[in-house]
C-alpha positions in Angstrom: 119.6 40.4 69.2 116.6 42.4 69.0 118.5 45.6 70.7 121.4 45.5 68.9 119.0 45.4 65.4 117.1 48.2 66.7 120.7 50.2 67.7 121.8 49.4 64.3 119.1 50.7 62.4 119.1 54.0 64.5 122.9 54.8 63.9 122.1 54.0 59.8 119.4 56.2 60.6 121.8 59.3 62.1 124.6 58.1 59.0 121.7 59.1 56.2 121.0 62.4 58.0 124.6 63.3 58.8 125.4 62.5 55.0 122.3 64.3 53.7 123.3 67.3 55.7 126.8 67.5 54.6 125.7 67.2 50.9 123.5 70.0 51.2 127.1 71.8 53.5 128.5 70.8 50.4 126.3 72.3 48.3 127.0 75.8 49.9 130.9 74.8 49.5 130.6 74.5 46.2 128.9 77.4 45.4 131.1 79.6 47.1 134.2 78.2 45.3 132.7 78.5 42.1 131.4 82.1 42.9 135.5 82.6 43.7 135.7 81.3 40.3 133.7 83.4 38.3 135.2 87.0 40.3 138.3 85.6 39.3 137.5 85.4 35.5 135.7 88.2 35.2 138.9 90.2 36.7 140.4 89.2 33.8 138.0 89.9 31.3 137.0 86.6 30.7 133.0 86.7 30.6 132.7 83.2 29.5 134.4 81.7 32.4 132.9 83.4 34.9 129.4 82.8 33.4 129.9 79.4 33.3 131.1 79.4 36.7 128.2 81.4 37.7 126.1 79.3 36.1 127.5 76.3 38.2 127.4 78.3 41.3 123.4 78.8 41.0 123.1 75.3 40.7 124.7 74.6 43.8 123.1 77.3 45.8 119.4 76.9 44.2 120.4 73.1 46.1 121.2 74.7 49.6 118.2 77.0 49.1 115.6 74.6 48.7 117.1 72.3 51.5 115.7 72.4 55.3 118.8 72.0 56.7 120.4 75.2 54.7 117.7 76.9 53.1 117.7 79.7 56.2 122.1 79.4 56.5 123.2 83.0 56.6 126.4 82.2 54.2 124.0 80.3 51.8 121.8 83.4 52.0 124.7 85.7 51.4 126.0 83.6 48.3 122.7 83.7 46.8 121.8 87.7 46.9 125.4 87.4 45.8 125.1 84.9 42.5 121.8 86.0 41.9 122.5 89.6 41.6 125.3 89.0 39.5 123.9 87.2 37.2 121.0 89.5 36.8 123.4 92.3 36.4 125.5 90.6 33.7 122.5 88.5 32.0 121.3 92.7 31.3 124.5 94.0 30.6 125.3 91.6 27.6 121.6 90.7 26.6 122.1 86.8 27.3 119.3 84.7 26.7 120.9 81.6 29.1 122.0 84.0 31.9 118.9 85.6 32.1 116.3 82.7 31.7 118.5 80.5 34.3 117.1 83.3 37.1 113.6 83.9 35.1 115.0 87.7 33.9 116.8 90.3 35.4 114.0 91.7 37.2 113.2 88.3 38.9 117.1 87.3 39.7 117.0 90.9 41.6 114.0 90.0 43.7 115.3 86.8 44.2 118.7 88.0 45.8 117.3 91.1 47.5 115.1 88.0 49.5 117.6 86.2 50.4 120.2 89.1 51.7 117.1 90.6 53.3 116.6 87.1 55.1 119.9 86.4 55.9 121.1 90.3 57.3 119.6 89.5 60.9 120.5 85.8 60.9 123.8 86.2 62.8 127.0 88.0 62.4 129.4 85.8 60.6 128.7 87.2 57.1 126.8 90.3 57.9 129.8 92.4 56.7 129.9 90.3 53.1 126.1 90.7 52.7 126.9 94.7 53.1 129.4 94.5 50.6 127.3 92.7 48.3 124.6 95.4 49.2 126.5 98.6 48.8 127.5 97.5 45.3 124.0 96.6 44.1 122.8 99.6 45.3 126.0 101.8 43.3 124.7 99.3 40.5 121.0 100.5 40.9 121.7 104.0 41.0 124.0 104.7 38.2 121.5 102.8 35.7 118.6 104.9 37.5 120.8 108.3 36.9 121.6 107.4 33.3 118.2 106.7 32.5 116.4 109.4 34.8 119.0 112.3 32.3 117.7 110.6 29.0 113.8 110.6 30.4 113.0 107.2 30.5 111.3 107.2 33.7 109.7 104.2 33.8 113.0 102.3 33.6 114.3 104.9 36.1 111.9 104.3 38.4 112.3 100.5 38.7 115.9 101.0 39.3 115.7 103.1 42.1 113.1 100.7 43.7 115.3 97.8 43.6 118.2 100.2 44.8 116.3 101.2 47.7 115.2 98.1 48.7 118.8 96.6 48.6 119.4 99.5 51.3 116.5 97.7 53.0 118.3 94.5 53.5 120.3 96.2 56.2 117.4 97.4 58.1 117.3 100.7 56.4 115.6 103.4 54.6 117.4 105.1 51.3 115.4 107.8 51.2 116.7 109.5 48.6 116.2 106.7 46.4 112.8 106.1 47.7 112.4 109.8 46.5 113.6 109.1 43.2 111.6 106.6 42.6 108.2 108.0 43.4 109.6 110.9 41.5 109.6 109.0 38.5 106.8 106.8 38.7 105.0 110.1 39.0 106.6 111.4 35.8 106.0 108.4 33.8 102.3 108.0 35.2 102.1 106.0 37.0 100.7 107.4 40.0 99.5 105.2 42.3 103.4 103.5 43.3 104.0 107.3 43.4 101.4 107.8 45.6 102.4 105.3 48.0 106.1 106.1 48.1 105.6 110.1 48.6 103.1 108.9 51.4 105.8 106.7 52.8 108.5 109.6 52.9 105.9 112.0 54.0 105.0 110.0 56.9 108.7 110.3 58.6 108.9 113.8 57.6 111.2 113.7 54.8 111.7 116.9 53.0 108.7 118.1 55.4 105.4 117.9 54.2 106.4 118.0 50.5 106.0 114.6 50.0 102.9 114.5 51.4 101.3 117.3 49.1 102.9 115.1 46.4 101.2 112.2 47.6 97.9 114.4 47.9 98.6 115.4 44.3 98.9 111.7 43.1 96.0 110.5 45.0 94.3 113.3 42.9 95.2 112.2 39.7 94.1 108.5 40.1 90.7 110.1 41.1 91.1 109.3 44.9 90.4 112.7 46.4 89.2 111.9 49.9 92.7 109.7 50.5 93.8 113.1 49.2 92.1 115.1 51.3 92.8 112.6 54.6 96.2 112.8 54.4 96.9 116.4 53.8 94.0 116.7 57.3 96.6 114.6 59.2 99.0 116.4 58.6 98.1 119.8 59.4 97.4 118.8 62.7 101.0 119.2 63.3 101.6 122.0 60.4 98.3 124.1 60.6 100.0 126.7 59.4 102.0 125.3 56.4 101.7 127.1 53.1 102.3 123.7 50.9 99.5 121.8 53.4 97.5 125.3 53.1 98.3 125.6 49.2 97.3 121.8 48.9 93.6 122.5 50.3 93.3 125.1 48.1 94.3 123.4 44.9 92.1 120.3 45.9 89.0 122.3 46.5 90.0 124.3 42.9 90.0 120.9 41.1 86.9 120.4 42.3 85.4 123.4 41.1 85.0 125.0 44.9 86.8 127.7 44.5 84.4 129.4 47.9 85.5 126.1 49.6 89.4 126.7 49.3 88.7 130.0 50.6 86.5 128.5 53.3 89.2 126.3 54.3 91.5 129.4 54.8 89.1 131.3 56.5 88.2 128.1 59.1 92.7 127.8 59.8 92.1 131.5 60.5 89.0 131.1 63.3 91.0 128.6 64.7 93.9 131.3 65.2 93.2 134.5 64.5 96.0 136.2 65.9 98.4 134.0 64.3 100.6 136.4 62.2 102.6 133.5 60.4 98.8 131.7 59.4 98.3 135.1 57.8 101.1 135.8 56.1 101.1 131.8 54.7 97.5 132.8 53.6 98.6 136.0 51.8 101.4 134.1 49.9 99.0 131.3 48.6 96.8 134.4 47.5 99.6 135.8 45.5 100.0 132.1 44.1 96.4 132.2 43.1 96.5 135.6 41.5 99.8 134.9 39.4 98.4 132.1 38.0 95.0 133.9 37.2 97.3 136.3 35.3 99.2 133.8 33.6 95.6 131.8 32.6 94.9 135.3 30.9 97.9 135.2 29.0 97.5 131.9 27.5 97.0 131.3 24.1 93.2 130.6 22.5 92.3 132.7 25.0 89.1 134.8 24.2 89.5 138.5 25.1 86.6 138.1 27.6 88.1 135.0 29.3 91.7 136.9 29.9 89.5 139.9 31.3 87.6 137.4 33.4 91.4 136.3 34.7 92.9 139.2 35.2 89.8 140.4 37.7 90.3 137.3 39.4 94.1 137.8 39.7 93.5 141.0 41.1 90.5 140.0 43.3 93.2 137.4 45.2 96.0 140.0 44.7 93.5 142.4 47.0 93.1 139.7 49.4 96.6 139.2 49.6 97.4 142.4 50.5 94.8 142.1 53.5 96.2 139.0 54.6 99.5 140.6 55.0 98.7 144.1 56.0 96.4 141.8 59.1 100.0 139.7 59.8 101.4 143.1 60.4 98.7 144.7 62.6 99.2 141.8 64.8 103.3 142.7 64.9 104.3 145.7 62.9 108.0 144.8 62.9 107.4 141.2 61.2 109.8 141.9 58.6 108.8 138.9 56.5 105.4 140.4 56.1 106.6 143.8 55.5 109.4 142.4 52.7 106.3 140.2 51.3 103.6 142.9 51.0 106.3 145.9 49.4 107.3 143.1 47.3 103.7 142.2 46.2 102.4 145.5 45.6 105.2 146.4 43.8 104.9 143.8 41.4 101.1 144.1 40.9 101.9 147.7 40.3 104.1 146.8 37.8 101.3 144.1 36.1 98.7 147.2 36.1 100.8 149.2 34.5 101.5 146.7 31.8 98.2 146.2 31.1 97.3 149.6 30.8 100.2 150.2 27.9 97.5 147.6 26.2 94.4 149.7 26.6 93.1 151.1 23.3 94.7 154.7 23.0 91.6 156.1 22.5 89.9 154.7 25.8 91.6 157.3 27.6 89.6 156.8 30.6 90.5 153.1 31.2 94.0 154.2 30.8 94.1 157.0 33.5 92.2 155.0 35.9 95.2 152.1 35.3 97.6 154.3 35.8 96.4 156.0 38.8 95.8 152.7 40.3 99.2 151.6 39.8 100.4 155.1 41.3 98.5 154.0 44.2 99.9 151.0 44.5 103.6 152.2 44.5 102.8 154.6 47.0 101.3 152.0 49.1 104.7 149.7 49.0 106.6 152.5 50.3 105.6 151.9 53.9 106.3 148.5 54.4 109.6 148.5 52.2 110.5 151.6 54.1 110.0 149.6 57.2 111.9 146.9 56.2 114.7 148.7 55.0 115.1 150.2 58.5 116.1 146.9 60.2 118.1 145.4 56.9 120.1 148.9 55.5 121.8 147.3 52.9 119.6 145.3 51.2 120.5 146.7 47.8 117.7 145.0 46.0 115.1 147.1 48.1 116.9 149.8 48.3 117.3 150.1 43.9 113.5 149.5 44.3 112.8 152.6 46.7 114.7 154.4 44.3 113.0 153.2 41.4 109.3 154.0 43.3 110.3 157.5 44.8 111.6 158.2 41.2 108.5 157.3 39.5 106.4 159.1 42.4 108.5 162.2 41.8 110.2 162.2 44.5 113.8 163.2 43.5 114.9 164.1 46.9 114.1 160.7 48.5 115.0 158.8 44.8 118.4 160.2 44.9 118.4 159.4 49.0 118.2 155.9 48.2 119.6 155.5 45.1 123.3 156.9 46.8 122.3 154.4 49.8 122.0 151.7 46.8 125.1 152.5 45.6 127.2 152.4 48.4 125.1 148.6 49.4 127.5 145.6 48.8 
C-alpha cells in the first residue's frame, strides 16, 4: 500500500510539471498567434487591432520569458525581439502613452528585444532565419530614422539610432561598421565624446578606414582631457604605421595642444633617426609641414587679429613652409625619380610663391624695400619649382594641370620660349 502511495504521488508529481510546462508552451503559442494577429491588422491599416493584439502578445511572451522551462527557447526568444521591437517602433511612431509604458519606452523595448534576439541567434537553427528577418528590418528601421535625423542635425538622436542599428547587426554575430561609424560620428558632433571615443577606438582597432578612426579616437580622448589615452593609442599604432601622415599629423597636433610646439617637432625628428633613409617618412613629414604652415597663414588671416600677431603667423607659416621644402627636397636625394615628392615640392613652392607675392601687393607702397625683397623671393621660389615640376612632367607628359603651370612660371620668369613650349604642350593635353 505504501508503494503504490509513493508511485502515485510521484506520477501527480510528473502531471504538475508536464502541465506547468505546457502552459508556459502555451504561453509561446499564444504569443505567436497573436503576433500573426497584429501583422495581419496592421496590413490593413488597422492600428488598433494590431496594438491590441500586440499588447496581448507581450503578455504572453513576458510569461514564457520569465519561465525556466522557456525563458532560454529560441522561438520565445525570436517572438520577443520580435513583439518588443514592434511595439517600440509603433509606441514612437504614434506617441502612445500605453504602447510605450507597457515596454518602459521605446528606448527600453529596443534593449529589451535586441537581448533576446542576441540570446536566442546561437541557440539552434530552427528560427535563426526569422530572427534575421526580424534583424534586417530593425536595422532598415534604425538607419532611416538615424539618416533623417543625421540631414536635419540632430545628432544626439542620430547617434542613438545608429547604436541600436548596429547592435541589432550584432545579434547575428556581426559588426556594422558603417553604423558603428555613424554613430561615433555623431556622438562626436553632438559632444559627447567619450561614447565617441570608444566607438572610433573600436573601428580603429580592426583597421577600419585605416588609422582614421584611431586619430579620431586620439582627438576625442583630447577633448575629455584624457591626453595620455590619447597619446597611447596613437604609440600603438604607429608601431605598424610609423610612417603614417594622420598618426604623424596626430603627434603633432597633440604636442601643439599642449603648447610643445619643439616636442611635435621632436617627435618627427625621433620617426626620422629611427629611419633616415626612409623617403616616404620624409615626404609624410614635409606634407604635415605644409599643414602646419597653411594653417599658420590662415591664423594670420583671421579676424581680431592684431597686425603683429598675423606677422608673428605668417613667419611661422613660412618657417614650416622652409622646412617643408627640406623634408621633400631630402625624400628626393634619397630617390630623385620619386615623382610623388617631386609633384609635392613643385606644387608647394608654387603655391608659397604665390602667398609671397600676395602679401607683398599689401606692403605699404612706400616701403619699397620690403616690396622688392618679396618679390624677389617669390621669383626665387618659382624658379626653384621648375626642377622638380620639370622632372615630373618627364615621366607624366600630359598632365595638363602641370603643364598650364610651367607655362604660367616660365611666363612669369620671362621665359617666352619655354612658356610658349609648354603652353602648346598644354594645349594639345587631354
Amino acid at each position: 500500500m505504501n508503494m503504490l502511495i509513493k508511485n502515485l504521488g510521484l506520477a501527480a508529481g510528473l502531471l504538475i510539471l508536464t502541465t506547468n510546462a505546457f502552459g508556459q508552451k502555451k504561453n509561446v503559442t499564444s504569443a505567436a498567434v497573436e503576433n500573426q494577429r497584429a501583422q495581419r491588422a496592421m496590413a490593413t491599416g488597422d492600428i488598433e487591432s494590431a496594438k491590441k493584439a500586440y499588447l496581448s502578445a507581450l503578455g504572453y511572451i513576458d510569461l514564457a520569458a520569465a519561465h525556466e522551462d522557456t525563458k532560454n527557447d529560441q522561438k520565445a526568444l525570436w517572438l520577443k525581439g520580435e513583439i518588443y521591437s514592434t511595439l517600440a517602433a509603433l509606441g514612437e511612431s504614434t506617441k502612445d502613452k500605453e504602447v510605450l509604458d507597457a515596454i518602459n519606452g521605446a528606448e527600453a523595448g529596443m534593449m529589451e528585444a535586441i537581448a533576446a534576439l542576441k540570446k536566442g541567434y546561437p541557440n539552434g537553427k530552427k528560427y535563426k532565419e526569422e530572427i534575421e528577418v526580424t534583424v534586417d528590418r530593425n536595422r532598415a528601421v534604425m538607419s532611416g530614422m538615424a539618416s533623417a535625423l543625421y540631414t536635419n542635425k540632430e545628432y544626439a538622436e542620430a547617434a542613438k539610432f545608429y547604436s541600436a542599428q548596429a547592435a541589432f547587426q550584432s545579434c547575428l554575430e556581426k559588426m556594422d561598421t558603417n553604423a558603428l561609424f555613424n554613430a561615433a560620428l555623431s556622438f562626436d558632433l553632438s559632444g559627447q565624446q567619450e561614447p565617441a571615443a570608444a566607438m572610433y577606438e573600436t573601428l580603429g582597432a580592426i583597421g577600419y578606414k585605416g588609422t582614421k578612426c584611431i586619430v579620431y579616437a586620439s582627438a576625442a580622448y583630447r577633448k575629455l582631457g584624457q591626453v595620455e589615452k590619447a597619446k597611447a593609442i596613437v604609440a600603438k599604432a604607429r608601431e605598424t604605421n610609423p610612417t603614417d601622415k594622420d598618426l604623424l599629423l596626430e603627434v603633432v597636433n597633440t604636442s601643439i595642444e599642449e603648447g610643445d610646439a619643439a616636442g611635435a617637432e621632436k617627435a618627427l625628428a625621433g620617426a626620422i633617426t629611427q629611419d633616415p633613409e626612409n623617403k616616404q617618412l620624409h615626404y609624410t613629414i614635409g606634407t604635415i609641414m605644409i599643414d602646419l604652415g597653411t594653417q599658420a597663414y590662415k591664423a594670420a588671416k583671421e579676424e581680431g587679429v592684431s597686425a603683429e600677431e598675423a606677422a608673428a603667423s605668417k613667419a611661422t607659416g613660412d618657417s614650416y613652409f622652409e622646412k617643408a621644402e627640406a623634408s621633400l627636397q631630402k625624400a628626393l636625394d634619397i630617390d630623385p625619380d620619386y615623382v610623388d615628392a617631386q609633384y609635392q615640392l613643385g606644387a608647394h613652392l608654387v603655391e608659397w610663391a604665390g602667398a609671397i607675392n600676395t602679401e607683398a601687393s599689401k606692403v605699404d607702397p612706400d616701403d619699397r624695400k620690403t616690396y622688392e625683397a618679396m618679390k624677389a623671393k617669390s621669383k626665387d621660389t618659382y624658379k626653384k619649382a621648375l626642377a622638380p615640376l620639370e622632372k615630373y612632367i618627364a615621366s607624366y607628359p600630359n598632365d595638363k594641370a602641370v603643364l598650364t603651370i610651367l607655362f604660367q612660371i616660365h611666363r612669369s620668369l620671362g621665359d617666352s620660349a619655354k612658356a610658349l613650349e609648354y603652353k602648346k604642350r598644354a594645349d594639345a593635353a587631354e
